[in-house]
C-alpha positions in Angstrom: 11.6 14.6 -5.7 10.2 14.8 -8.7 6.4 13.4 -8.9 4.8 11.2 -11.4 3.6 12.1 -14.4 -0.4 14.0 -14.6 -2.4 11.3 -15.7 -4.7 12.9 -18.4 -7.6 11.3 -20.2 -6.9 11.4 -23.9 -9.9 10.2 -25.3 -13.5 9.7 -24.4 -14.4 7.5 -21.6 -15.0 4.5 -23.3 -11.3 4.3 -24.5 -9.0 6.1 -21.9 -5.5 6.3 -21.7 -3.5 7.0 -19.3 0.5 8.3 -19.5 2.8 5.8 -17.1 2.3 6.6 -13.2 4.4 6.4 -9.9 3.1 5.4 -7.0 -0.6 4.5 -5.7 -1.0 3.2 -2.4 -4.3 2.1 -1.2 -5.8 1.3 2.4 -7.6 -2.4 1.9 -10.9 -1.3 4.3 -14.1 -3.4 4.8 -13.2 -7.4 4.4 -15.0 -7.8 7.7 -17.8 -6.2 7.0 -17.8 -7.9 3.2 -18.1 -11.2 5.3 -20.6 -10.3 8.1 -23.0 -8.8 5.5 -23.2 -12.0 3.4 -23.2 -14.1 6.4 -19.6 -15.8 6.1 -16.8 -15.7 8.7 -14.0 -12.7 9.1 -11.6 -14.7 7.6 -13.4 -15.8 4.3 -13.5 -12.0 4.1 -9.8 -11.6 4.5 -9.4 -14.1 1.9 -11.1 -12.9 -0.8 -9.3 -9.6 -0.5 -6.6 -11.5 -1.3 -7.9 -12.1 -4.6 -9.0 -8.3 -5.0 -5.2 -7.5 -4.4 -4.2 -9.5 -7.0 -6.2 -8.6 -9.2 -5.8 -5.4 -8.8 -2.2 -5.6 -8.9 -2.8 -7.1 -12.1 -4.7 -3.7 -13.2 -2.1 -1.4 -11.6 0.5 -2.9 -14.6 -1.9 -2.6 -17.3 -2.3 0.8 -16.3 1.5 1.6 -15.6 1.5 2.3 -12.2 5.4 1.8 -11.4 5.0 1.4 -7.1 1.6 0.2 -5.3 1.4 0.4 -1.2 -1.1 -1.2 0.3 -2.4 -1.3 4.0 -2.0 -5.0 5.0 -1.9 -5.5 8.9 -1.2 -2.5 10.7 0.2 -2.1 14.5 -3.2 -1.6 15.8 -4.5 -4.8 14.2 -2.7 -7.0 16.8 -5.2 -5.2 19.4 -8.1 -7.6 17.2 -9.3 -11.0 19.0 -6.8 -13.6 18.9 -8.2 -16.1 16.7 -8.8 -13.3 14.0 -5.1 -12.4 14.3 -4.4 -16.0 13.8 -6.2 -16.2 10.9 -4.5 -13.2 9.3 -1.4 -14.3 9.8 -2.1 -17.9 8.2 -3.7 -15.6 5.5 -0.6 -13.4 4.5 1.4 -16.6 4.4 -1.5 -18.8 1.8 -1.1 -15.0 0.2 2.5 -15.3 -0.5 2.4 -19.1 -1.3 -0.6 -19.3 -4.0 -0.9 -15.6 -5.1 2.5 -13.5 -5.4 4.0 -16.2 -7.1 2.2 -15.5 -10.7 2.9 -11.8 -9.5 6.5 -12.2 -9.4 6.5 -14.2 -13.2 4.8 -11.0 -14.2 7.7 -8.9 -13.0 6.4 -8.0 -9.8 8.9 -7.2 -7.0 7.5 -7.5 -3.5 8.7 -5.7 -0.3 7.4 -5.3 3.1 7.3 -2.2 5.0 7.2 -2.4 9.0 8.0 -4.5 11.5 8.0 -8.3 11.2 9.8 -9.2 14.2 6.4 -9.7 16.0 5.2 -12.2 13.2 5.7 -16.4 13.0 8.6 -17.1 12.2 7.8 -19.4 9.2 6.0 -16.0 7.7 9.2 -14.2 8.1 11.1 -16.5 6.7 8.8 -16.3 3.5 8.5 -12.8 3.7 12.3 -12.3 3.4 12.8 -15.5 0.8 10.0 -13.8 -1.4 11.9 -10.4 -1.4 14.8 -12.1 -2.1 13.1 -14.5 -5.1 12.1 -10.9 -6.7 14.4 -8.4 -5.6 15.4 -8.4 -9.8 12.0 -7.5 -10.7 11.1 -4.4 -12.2 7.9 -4.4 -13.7 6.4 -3.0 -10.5 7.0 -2.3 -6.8 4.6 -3.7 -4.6 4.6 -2.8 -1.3 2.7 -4.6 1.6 2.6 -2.2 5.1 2.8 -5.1 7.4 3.0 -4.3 11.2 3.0 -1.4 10.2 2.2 2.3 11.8 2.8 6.0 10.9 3.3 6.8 14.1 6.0 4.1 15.4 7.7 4.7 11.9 8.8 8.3 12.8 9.4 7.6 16.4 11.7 4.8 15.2 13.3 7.4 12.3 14.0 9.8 15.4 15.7 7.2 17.2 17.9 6.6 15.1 19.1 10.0 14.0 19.8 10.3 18.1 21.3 6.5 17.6 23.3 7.8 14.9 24.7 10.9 16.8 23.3 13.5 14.4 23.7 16.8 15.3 20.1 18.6 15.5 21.2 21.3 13.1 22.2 18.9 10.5 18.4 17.2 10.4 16.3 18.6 7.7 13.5 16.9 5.9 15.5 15.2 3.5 17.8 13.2 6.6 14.5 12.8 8.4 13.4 10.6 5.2 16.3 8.9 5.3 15.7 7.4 8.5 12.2 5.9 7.6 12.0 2.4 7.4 12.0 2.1 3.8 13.6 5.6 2.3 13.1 3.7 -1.3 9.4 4.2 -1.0 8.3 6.5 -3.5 5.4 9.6 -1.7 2.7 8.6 -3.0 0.8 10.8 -5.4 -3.1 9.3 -4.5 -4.1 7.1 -2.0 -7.3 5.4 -2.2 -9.4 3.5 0.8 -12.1 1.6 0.2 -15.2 1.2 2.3 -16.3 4.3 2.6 -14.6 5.5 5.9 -12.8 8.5 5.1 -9.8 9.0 7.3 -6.0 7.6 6.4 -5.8 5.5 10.0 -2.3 6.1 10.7 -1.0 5.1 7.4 2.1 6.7 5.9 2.0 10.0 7.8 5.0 11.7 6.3 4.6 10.2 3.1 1.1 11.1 2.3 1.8 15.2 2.9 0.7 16.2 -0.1 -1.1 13.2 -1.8 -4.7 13.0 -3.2 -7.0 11.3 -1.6 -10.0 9.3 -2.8 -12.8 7.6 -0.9 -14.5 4.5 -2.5 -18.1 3.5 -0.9 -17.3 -0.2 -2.2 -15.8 -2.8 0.6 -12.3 -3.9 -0.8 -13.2 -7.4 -1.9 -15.3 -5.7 -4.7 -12.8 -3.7 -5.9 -11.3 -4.3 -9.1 -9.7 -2.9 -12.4 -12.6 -0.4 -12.8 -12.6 1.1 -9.6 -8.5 1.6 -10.2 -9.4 3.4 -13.3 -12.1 5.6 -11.7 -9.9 6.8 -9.1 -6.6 7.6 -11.5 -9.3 9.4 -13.6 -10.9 11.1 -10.3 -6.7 12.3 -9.8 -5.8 13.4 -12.8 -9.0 15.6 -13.4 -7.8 17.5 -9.8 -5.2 20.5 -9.9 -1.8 20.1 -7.3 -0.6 23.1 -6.1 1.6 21.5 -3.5 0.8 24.6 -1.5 1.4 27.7 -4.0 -1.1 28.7 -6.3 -2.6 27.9 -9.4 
């Protein structure tokens, strides 16, 4: 599979361009803490990352980026006190009422990757008639990991290549993708995580292989368009060898 373009800056700093992108997906780290350091409640943290994401979003097709996939709820998440999980999920669902709406008029096209089984029923019902609403969109592929775990996602492909009766001479890595829960996700070239922490907490194991990786110190409430700038900069200023040599 062929990997999206080099971004290269062609001009000085204060007027950089980039060259269209692929895929960017980014691990939304540090609402919590956003809140408890200004002395506001977990979920008011949650819900202004909601506002980072679209705004951000909002930079990613300024900026060309053709797929975004971002960390939304993951499998451990559920493991969180009860009234915080409440919260999120009331959260995703005021997210997909009041902010991917004027995402989807500027050509977005939302999908979710992971389970959703486990989730209210009136969020999956909104999660699958807002996939539905934008499945014509092509402006850009935004992807929201929800219920979502590295881990379960490749004991669930090798499940289903058993399921499926496939002989274990005839699995290679290109039918092991095939069996992911979403084989349409482009591998991301760069993933970002904001906060600081500096690990990928069980996000996209197969997929990440041989992505970039860049650590932002700011919680992901404060990100915005210039932090998504720095970081495609911070890529495109590295060398991929993809294991060979330069």
């Amino acid at each position: 599979m062929k990997l999206f373009s080099r971004i290269r800056r062609k001009q000085k700093q204060t007027a950089e361009a980039f060259e269209p992108v692929g895929c960017v997906a980014i691990i939304l780290d540090g609402n919590g803490r956003w809140a408890m350091s200004r002395g506001l409640p977990v979920a008011e943290g949650h819900r202004e990352g909601t506002r980072a994401l679209r705004r951000t979003v909002e930079a990613a097709i300024d900026l060309g980026i053709g797929s975004l996939v971002v960390y939304g709820f993951s499998t451990e998440n559920w493991t969180r006190p009860p009234d915080e999980v409440d919260s999120l999920m009331e959260i995703f669902g005021e997210t997909i009422d009041r902010e991917l709406p004027d995402l989807a008029k500027q050509g977005v096209r939302v999908r979710f990757l992971g389970r959703r089984d486990r989730a209210p029923d009136e969020l999956q019902d909104k999660m699958a008639e807002l996939e539905a609403r934008t499945g014509t969109n092509d402006r850009l592929d935004l992807w929201i990991a929800f219920d979502y775990g590295g881990r379960a996602e490749l004991a669930e492909a090798a499940k289903r290549l058993v399921q499926a009766g496939i002989p274990p001479e005839e699995i290679d890595e290109g039918t092991f993708a095939r069996a992911l829960y979403e084989p349409e996700l482009p591998d991301p070239d760069l993933l970002i995580r904001t906060a600081g922490d500096q690990r990928i907490s069980n996000f996209l194991l197969w997929q990440l292989a041989y992505a970039e990786l860049v650590f932002v110190e700011k919680p992901w409430p404060d990100f915005g368009d210039e932090d998504l700038r720095a970081a495609l900069v911070e890529y495109a200023n590295r060398e991929r060898r993809f294991g060979g040599r330069g």
